[in-house]
N, C-alpha and C positions, 0 to 999 in steps of 0.2 A: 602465500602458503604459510601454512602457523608452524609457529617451533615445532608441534610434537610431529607435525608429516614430514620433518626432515632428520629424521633419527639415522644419525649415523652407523653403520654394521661393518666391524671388523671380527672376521674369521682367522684363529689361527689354526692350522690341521697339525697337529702332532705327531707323530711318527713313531715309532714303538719305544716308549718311554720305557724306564725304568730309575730305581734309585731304593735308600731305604724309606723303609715301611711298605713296599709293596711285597704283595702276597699273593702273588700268581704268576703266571708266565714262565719260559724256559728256565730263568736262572732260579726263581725262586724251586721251581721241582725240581731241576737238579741240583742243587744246596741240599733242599731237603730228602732226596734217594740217597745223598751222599750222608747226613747226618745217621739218617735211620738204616745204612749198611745195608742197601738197598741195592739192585744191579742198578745199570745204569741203562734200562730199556727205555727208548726216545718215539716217540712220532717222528714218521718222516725218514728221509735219506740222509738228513743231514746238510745236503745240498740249498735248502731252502737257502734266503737271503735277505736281511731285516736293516733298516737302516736304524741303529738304537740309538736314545737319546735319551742324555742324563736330567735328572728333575732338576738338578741348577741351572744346564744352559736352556730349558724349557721356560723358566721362572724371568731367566733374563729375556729372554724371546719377547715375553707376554710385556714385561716393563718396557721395554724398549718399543713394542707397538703403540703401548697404552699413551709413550710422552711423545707421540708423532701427531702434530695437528693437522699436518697438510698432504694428509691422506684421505683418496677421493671418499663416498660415503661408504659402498659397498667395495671391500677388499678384503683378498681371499690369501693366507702367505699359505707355504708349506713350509715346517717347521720339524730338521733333524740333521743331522750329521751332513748330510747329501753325498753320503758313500752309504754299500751295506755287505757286511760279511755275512760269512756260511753261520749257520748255527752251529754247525762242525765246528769250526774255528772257535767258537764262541765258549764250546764246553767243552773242549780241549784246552782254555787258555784257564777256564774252571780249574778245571784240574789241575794245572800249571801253579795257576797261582796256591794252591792248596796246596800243592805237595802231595797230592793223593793219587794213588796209580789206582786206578779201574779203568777196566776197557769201556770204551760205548758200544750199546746194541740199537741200531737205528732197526725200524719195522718196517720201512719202504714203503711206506703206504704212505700216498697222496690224497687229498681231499680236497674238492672243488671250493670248503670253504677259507681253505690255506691256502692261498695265493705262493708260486715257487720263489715269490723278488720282488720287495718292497723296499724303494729307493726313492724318497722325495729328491724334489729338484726345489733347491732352496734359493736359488739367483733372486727373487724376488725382494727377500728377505736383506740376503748380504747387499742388495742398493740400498736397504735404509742402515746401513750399519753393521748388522748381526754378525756375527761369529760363532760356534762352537769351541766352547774352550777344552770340553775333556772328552778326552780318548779314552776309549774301550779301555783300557786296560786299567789306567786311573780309576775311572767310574767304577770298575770290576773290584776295586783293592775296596773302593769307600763302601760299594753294597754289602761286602765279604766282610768287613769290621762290622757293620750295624747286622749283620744276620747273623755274626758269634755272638753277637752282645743278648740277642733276645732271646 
């Protein structure tokens, strides 16, 4: 068999990332309803459930796969916290950290392409080492300073 038919394929699946420079997603619209004195109207119940995951423990994720040699050829990780809170929680802790009193208005409305509970199961990952170093709430403070700054 010649080198090129034995090409090694490592998958890593990511989980609902976040961090700065991104520019979309729940925390980013509600940052920005909050900036532009904006209500605070949400998709959803609130109840949804996301496993987040900061772009630094993402970055060590990927490093940490990339110096593993004695990984078979095809290997597939999941790659996130391996916990996941409400969105509720999530922009209420917004608010929290902001110091900003508005209430939330969730729309209750479900949608077949929003899954209600997104939870990777990371066991795979912590055999070769891995850990998540930052908590929600850490990650929440360093998004919060790089979205004042821009």
């Amino acid at each position: 068999m010649s080198k090129l038919s034995r090409v090694k394929v490592i998958i890593l699946r990511l989980s609902s990332l976040y961090g700065p420079y991104l520019k979309k997603q729940v925390m980013w619209d509600t940052l920005s309803k909050i900036k532009n004195k904006n209500n605070l109207n949400v998709s959803g119940t609130g109840n949804e459930q996301r496993d987040f995951l900061y772009i630094d423990d993402a970055v060590k994720a990927l490093n940490l796969v990339a110096s593993k040699k004695n990984l078979e050829d095809f290997t597939i990780f999941n790659c996130g916290v391996g916990k996941s809170i409400k969105i509720r929680y999530l922009l209420n802790l917004i608010l929290k950290i902001t110091k900003i009193k508005k209430k939330l208005y969730f729309n209750n409305l479900s949608s077949l392409e929003n899954p209600n509970s997104l939870k990777v199961n990371i066991d795979k990952l912590k055999k070769i080492g891995w850990k998540c170093n930052t908590e929600i709430y850490l990650g929440l403070n360093k998004y919060l300073k790089w979205f004042k700054k821009k």
